[in-house]
C-alpha positions in Angstrom: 102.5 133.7 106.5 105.7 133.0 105.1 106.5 129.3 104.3 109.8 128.2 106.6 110.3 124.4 106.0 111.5 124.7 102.4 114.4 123.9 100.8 116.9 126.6 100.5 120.5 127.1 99.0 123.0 129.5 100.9 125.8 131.7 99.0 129.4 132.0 101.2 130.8 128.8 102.9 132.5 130.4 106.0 131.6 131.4 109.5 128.6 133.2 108.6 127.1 130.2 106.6 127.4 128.6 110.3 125.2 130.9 111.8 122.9 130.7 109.2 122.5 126.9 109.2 121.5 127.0 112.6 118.7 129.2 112.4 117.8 127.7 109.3 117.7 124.1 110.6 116.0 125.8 113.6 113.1 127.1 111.4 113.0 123.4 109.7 114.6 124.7 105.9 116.3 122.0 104.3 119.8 123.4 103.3 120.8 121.7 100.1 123.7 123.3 98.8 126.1 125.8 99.4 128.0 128.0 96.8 131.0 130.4 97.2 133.3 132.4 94.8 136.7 130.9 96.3 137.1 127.7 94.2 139.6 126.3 97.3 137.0 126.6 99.7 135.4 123.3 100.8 131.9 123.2 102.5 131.9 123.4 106.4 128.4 121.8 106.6 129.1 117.8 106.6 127.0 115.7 104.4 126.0 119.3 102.2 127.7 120.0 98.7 129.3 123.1 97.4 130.2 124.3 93.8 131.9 127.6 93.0 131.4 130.6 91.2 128.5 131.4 88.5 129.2 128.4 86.4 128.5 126.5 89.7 125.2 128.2 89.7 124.2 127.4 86.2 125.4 123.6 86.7 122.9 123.1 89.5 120.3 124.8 87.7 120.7 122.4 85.2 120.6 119.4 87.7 117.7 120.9 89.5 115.6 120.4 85.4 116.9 116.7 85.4 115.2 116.2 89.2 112.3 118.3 87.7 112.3 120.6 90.1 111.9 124.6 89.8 114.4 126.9 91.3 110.9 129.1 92.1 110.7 126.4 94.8 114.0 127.2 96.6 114.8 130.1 99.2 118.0 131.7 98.6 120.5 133.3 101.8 123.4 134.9 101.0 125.7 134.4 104.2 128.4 136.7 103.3 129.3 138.7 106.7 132.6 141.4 107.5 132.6 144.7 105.5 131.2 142.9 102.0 127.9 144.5 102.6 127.9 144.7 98.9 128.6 141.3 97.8 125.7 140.4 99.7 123.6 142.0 97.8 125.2 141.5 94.7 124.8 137.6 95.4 121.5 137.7 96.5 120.6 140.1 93.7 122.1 137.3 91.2 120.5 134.1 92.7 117.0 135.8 92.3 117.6 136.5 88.7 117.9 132.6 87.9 114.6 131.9 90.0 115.7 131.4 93.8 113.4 133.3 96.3 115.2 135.4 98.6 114.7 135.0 102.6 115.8 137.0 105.7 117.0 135.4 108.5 116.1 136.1 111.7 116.4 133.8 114.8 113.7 133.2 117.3 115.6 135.2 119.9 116.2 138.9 118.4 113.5 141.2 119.8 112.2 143.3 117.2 110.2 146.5 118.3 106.2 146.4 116.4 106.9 150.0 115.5 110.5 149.0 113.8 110.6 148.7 109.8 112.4 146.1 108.4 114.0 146.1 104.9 114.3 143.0 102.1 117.1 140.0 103.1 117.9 141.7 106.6 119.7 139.3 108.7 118.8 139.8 112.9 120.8 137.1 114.5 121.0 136.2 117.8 120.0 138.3 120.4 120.0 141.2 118.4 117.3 143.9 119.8 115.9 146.5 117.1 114.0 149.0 118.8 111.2 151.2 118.7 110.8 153.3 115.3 114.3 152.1 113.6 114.5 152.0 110.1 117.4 148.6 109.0 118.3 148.9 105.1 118.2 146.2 102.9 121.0 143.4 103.1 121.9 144.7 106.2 123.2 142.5 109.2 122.3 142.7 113.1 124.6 141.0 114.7 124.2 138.4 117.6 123.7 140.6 120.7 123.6 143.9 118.6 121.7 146.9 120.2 119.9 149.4 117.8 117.8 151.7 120.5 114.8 153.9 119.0 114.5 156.2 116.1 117.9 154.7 114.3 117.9 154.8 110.7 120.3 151.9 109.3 121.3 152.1 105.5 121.5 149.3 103.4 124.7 146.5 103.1 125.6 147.6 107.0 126.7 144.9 109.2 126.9 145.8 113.3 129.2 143.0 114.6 128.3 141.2 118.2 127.3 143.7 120.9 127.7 146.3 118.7 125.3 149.2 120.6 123.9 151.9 119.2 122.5 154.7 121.4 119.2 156.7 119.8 118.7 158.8 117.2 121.7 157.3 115.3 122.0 157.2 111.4 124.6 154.8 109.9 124.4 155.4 105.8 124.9 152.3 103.4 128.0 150.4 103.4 129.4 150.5 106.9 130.6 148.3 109.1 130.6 148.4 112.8 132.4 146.4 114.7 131.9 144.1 117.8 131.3 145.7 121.2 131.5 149.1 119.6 128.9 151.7 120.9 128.1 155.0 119.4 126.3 158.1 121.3 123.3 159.2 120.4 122.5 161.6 117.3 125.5 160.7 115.5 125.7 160.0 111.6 127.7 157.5 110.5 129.0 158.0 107.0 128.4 155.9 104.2 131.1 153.2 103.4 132.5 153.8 107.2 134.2 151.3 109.3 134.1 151.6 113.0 136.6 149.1 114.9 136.1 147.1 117.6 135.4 148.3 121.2 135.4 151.5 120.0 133.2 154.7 121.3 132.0 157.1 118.9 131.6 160.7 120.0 131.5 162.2 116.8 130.0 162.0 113.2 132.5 159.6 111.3 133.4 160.9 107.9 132.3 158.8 104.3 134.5 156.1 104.4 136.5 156.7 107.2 138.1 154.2 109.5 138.2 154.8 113.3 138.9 153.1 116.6 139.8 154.2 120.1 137.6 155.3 123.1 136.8 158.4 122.2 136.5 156.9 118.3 139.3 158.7 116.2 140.0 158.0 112.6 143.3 156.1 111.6 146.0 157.1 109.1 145.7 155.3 105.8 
């Protein structure tokens, strides 16, 4: 059974660090230091430190030898949310290769079907329902309240915002984002690198890297 009450380090210092803190302190980790690319961002978690960028990394590392204790020994979240599927895993992908161990996060809330398969570092927030025979991709984020009924495939780096719903039979390739209160009809695809707006009702497929909105979903003029 994996090991929740360890100490663990999250990647990102904005909303979606938030959301992980709480399930994290809800699961009894010890968050113990934060990290984020933007050298003017300040950490939003009082009492917890942040340092920036790669050289950040490699300075806590070092600190972590002085306290004698083994990166091996630390869990690793990267809490990067909106359409940066990629960065997620690129920053999770990163802290594993200096010794942090990778964890999902999923709170004690989101229903998860027996029959569902669940990738590495998937994040099921809130509320979030994952149904019967769905596939989620790697990296992949299910939003608070998020609706993914049976026999959906979900590529890997997708994020579906709050009370995003998906209908059966849906597949949504890597890389797209879905946003919140968006709902897609059954037996769509949903091409890879894709953004669907908010509120917005898909009727058709949506084209690779297309960006629609609207009820019915149509895309928008770059």
């Amino acid at each position: 059974m994996r090991q929740l009450n360890r100490r663990c380090i999250i990647w990102g210092a904005t909303g979606q660090t938030k959301v992980a803190y709480d399930i994290l302190i809800g699961e009894g980790a010890e968050i113990i230091h934060l990290f984020d690319n933007n050298p003017s961002v300040e950490s939003p978690l009082p009492g917890i430190p942040i340092s920036h960028g790669p050289d950040g990394m490699l300075s806590f590392i070092d600190a972590l030898r002085h306290q004698k204790l083994n990166p091996s020994d630390i869990d690793c979240i990267a809490a990067i949310g909106g359409t940066h599927g990629e960065a997620r895993e690129t920053m999770t992908l990163f802290m594993e290769s200096h010794g942090f161990k990778p964890r999902p996060l999923i709170h004690k809330s989101a229903i998860i079907s027996p029959c569902a398969n669940i990738g590495k570092n998937v994040q099921l927030l809130a509320g979030s329902i994952i149904g019967a025979f769905v596939s989620i991709g790697d990296y992949s984020i299910i939003n608070t309240g998020a609706n993914v009924d049976h026999d959906c495939t979900i590529g890997r780096n997708c994020h579906l915002a709050p009370r995003a719903a998906l209908a059966g039979e849906i597949t949504v390739e890597d890389n797209v984002f879905v946003g919140t209160n968006a709902t897609i009809l059954p037996r769509l695809r949903i091409c890879a690198g894709s953004t669907v707006g908010a509120g917005a009702v898909v009727t058709k497929d949506v084209a690779p890297g297309a960006v629609v909105a609207g009820n019915p979903a149509r895309p928008l003029v770059k």
